[in-house]
MDAnalysis code that builds the backbone (N, CA, C; Angstrom):
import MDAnalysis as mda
import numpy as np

u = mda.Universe.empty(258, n_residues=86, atom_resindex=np.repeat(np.arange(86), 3), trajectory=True)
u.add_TopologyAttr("name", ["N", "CA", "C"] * 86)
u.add_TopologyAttr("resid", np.arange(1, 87))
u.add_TopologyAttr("resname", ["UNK", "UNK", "UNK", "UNK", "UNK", "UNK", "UNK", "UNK", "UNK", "UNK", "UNK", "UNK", "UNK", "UNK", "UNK", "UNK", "UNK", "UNK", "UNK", "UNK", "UNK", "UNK", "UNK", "UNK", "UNK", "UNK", "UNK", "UNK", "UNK", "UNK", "UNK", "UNK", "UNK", "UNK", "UNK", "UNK", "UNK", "UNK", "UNK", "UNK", "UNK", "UNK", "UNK", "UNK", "UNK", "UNK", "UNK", "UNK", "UNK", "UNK", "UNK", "UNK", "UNK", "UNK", "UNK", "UNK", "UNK", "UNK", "UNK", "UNK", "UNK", "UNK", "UNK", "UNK", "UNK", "UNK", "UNK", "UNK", "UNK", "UNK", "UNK", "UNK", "UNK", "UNK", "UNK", "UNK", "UNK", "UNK", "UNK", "UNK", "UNK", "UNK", "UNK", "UNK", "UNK", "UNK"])
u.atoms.positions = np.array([
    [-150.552, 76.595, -24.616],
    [-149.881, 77.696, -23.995],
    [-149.859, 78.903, -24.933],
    [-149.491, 78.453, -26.044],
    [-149.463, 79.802, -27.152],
    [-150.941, 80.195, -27.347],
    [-151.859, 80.006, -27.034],
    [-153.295, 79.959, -26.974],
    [-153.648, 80.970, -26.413],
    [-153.138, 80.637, -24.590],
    [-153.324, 81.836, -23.652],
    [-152.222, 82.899, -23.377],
    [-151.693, 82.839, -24.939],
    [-150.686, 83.806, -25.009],
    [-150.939, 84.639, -25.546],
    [-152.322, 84.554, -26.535],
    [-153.466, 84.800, -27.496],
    [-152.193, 85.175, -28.789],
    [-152.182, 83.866, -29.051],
    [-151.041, 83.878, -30.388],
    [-151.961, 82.811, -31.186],
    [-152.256, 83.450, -32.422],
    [-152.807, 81.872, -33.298],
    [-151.732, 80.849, -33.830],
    [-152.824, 79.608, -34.085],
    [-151.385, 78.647, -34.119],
    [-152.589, 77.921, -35.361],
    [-152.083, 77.777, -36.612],
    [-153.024, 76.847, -38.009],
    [-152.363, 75.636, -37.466],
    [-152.864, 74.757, -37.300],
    [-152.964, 73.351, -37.395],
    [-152.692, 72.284, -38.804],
    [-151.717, 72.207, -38.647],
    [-151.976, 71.098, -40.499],
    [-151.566, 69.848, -40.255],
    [-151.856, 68.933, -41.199],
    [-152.034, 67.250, -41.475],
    [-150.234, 67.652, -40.377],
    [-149.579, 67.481, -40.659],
    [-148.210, 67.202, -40.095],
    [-147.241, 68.166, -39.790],
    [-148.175, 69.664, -39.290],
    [-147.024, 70.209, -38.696],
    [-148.249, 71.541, -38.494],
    [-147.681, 72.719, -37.396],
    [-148.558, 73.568, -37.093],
    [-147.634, 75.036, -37.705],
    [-147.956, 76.297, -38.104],
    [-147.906, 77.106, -38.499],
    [-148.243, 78.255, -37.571],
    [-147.260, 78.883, -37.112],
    [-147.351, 79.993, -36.284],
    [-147.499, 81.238, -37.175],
    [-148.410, 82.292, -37.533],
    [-148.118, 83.178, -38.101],
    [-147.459, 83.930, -37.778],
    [-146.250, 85.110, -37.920],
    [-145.724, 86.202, -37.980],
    [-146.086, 87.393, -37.237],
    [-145.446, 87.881, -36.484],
    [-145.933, 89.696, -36.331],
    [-147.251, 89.591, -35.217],
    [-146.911, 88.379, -34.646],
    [-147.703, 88.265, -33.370],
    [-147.568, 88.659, -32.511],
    [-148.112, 88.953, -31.037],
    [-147.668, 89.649, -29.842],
    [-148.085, 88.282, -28.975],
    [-146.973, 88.100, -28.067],
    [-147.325, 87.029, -27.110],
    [-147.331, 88.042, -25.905],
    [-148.943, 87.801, -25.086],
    [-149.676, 88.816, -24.468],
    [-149.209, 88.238, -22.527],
    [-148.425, 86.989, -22.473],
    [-148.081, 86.025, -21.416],
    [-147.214, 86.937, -20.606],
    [-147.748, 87.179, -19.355],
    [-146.493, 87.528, -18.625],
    [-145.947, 86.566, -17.661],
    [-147.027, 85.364, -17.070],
    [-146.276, 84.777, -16.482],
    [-147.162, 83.100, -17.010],
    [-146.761, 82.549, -16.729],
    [-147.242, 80.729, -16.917],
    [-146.986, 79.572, -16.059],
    [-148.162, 79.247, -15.581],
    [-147.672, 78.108, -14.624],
    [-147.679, 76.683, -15.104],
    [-146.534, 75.914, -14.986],
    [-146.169, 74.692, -15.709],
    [-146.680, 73.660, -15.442],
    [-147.731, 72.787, -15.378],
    [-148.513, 71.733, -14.429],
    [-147.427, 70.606, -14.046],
    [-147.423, 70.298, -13.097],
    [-146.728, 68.929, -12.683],
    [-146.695, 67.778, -13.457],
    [-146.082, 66.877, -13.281],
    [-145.957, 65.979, -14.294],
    [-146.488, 64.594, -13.909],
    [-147.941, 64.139, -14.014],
    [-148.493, 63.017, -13.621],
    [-147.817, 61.783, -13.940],
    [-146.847, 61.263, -14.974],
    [-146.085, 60.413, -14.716],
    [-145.536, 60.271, -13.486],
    [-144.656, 61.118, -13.305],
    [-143.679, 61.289, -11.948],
    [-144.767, 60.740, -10.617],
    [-146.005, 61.592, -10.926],
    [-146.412, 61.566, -9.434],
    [-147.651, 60.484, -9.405],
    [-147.355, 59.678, -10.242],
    [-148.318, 57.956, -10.319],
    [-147.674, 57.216, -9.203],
    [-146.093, 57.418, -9.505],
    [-145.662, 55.973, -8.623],
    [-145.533, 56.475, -6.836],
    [-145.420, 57.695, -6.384],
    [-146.136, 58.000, -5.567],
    [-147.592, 57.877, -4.422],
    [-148.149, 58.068, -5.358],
    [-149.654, 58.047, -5.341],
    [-150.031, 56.571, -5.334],
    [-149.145, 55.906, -6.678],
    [-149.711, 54.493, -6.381],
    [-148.924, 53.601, -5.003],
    [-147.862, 53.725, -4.644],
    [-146.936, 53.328, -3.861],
    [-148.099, 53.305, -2.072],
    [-148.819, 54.544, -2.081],
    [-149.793, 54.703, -1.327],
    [-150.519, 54.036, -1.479],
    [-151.214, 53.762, -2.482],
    [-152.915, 53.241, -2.661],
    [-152.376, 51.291, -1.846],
    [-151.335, 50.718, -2.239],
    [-150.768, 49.920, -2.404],
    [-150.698, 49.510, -1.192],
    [-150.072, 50.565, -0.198],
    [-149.463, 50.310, 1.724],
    [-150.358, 50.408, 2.248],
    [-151.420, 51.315, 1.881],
    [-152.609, 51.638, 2.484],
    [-151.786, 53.465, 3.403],
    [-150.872, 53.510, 3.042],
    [-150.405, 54.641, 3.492],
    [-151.194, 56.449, 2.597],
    [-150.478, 57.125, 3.285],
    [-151.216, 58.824, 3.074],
    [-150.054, 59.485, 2.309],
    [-150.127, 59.853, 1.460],
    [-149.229, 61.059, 0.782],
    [-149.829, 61.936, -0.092],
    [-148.949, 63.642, 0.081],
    [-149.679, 64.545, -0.602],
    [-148.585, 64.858, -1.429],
    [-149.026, 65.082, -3.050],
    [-148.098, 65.766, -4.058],
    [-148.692, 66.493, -4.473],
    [-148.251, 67.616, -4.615],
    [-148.111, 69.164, -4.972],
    [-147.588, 69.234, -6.282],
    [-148.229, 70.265, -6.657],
    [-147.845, 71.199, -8.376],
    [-148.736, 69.852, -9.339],
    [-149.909, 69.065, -9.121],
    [-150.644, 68.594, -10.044],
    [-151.727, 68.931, -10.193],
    [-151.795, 69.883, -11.210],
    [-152.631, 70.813, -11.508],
    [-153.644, 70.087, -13.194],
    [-154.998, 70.516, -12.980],
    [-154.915, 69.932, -14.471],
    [-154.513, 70.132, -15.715],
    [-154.414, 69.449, -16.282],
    [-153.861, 69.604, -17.252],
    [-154.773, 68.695, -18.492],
    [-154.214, 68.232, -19.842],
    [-154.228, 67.782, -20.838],
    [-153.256, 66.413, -20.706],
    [-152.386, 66.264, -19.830],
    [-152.176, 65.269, -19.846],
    [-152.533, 63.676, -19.451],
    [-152.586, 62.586, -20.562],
    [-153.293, 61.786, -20.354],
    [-153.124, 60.898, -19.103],
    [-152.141, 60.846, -18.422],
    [-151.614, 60.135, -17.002],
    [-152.264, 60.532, -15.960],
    [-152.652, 61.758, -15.974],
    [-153.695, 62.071, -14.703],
    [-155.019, 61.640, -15.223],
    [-155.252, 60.493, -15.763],
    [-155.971, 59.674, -15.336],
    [-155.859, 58.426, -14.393],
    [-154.650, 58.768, -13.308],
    [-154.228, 57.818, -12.467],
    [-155.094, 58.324, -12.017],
    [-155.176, 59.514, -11.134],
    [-156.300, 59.869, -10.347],
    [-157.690, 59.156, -10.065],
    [-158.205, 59.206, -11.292],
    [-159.712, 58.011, -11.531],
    [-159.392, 56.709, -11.122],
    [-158.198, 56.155, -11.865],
    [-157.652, 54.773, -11.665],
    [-157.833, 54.334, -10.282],
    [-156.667, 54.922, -9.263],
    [-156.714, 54.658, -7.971],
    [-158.271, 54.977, -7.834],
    [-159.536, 56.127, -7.441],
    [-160.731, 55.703, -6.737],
    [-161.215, 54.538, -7.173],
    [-161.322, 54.389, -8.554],
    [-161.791, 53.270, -9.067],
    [-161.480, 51.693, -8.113],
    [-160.015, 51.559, -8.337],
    [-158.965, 50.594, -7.573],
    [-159.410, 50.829, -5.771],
    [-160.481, 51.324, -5.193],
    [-160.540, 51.649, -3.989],
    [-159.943, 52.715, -3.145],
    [-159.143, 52.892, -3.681],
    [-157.856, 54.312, -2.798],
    [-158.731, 55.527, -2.630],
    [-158.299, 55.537, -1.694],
    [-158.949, 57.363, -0.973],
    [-158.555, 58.285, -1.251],
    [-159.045, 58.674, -2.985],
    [-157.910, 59.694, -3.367],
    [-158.646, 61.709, -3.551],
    [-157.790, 62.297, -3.303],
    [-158.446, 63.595, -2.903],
    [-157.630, 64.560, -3.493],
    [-158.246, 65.581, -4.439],
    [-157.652, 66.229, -5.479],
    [-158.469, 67.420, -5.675],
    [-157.126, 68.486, -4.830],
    [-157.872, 69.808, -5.028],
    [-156.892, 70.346, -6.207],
    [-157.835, 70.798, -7.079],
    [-157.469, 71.052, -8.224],
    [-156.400, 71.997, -8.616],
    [-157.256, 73.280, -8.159],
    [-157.087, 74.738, -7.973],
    [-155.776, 75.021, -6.985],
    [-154.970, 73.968, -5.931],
    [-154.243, 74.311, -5.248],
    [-153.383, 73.143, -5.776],
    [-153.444, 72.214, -6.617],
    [-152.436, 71.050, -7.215],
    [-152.480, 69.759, -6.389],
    [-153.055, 69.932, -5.328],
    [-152.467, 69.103, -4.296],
    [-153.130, 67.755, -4.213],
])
């Protein structure tokens, strides 16, 4: 996030370093959904053989939206527009 805030950020063995006298250039930021939350959902479906849509899962860096793969893999009919979260 501080990235596309175009703020540098040093990286070290055990801790990161923000320099000083930066301008954070962000006016607005959208927060991605939280693929934990929306596994047991999603899986609760794959499971009944039932349909559900969750919203605000956008990609991200987080490692849990690799449920996504999981379920096609697991057979489930799963459908993921990126760009709209859904």
């Amino acid at each position: 996030m501080l990235a596309d805030a175009g703020v540098r950020v040093q990286a070290q063995p055990q801790e990161f370093f923000v320099p000083g006298r930066q301008s954070y250039g962000l006016k607005s930021y959208t927060i991605p959904g939280d693929f934990s939350s929306a596994s047991y959902p999603l899986a609760a479906a794959a499971v009944t053989g039932s349909e559900v849509t969750v919203k605000g899962i956008l990609p991200s860096r987080q490692g849990d939206s690799a449920i996504i793969e999981i379920l096609n893999r697991m057979g489930a009919r799963v459908s993921w527009i990126r760009k709209k979260g859904t």
